[in-house]
C-alpha positions, 0 to 999 in steps of 0.5 A: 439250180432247179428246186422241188418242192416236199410234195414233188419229191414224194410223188416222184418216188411214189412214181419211181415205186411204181417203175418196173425197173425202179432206176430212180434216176428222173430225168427233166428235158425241155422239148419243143411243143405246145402254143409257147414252143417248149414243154417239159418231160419227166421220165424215169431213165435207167442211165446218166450220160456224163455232161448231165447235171446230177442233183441227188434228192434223198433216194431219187437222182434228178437229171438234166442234160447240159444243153437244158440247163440254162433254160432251167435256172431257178426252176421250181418244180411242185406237185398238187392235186385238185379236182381234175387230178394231180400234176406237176407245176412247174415255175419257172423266172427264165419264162417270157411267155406261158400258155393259157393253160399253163402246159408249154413256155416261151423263153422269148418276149411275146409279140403283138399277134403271138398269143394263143389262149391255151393248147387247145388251138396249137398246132403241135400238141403240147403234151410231150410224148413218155411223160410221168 
């Protein structure tokens, strides 16, 4: 089960407000990328496919696919601002490993020699393309 915090859900549909095609269908994916090897992307859709979990939160629909569930299990998903802006943050207990700077997630135990201290020394860029 994923879980969004009060302050989430209205920046999602402050977000999905903004939308000019005003789907209210939010989707979550896990892609590959960042230091730790897995990022997540919010994106407002249009459609959901039929295997997808659909999890209705007040007027927003809030997807993932299939394949991604498992690596979402108990999520919590919070939004907060501070000086630097506002973001999403997300937690998650399936986490083995988290990136200096909080962005990308491993779902692997760390070995010794594979840590990096935040994306800033990663090869792939850890910020997803099309995120909110």
């Amino acid at each position: 089960m994923i879980h969004l915090s009060q302050s989430a859900i209205r920046e999602l549909k402050r977000l999905e407000a903004r939308d000019p095609y005003g789907s209210g269908v939010v989707r979550l994916a896990v892609l590959p990328g960042g230091c730790s090897g897995l990022v997540y992307d919010l994106q407002f859709r249009q459609a959901t496919k039929a295997t997808d979990q659909v999890l209705k939160i007040e007027s927003l629909k809030f997807v993932i696919a299939a394949e991604h569930l498992a690596s979402c299990d108990g999520l919590a998903i919070d939004y907060s601002e501070d000086l630097m802006g506002g973001n999403f943050r997300f937690t998650n207990p399936l986490a083995q490993q988290i990136c200096g700077c909080g962005v990308s997630f491993s779902l692997d135990a760390a070995t010794p020699g594979d840590a990096i201290a935040d994306c800033t020394h990663a090869e792939v860029s850890p910020f997803p393309t099309g995120s909110l």
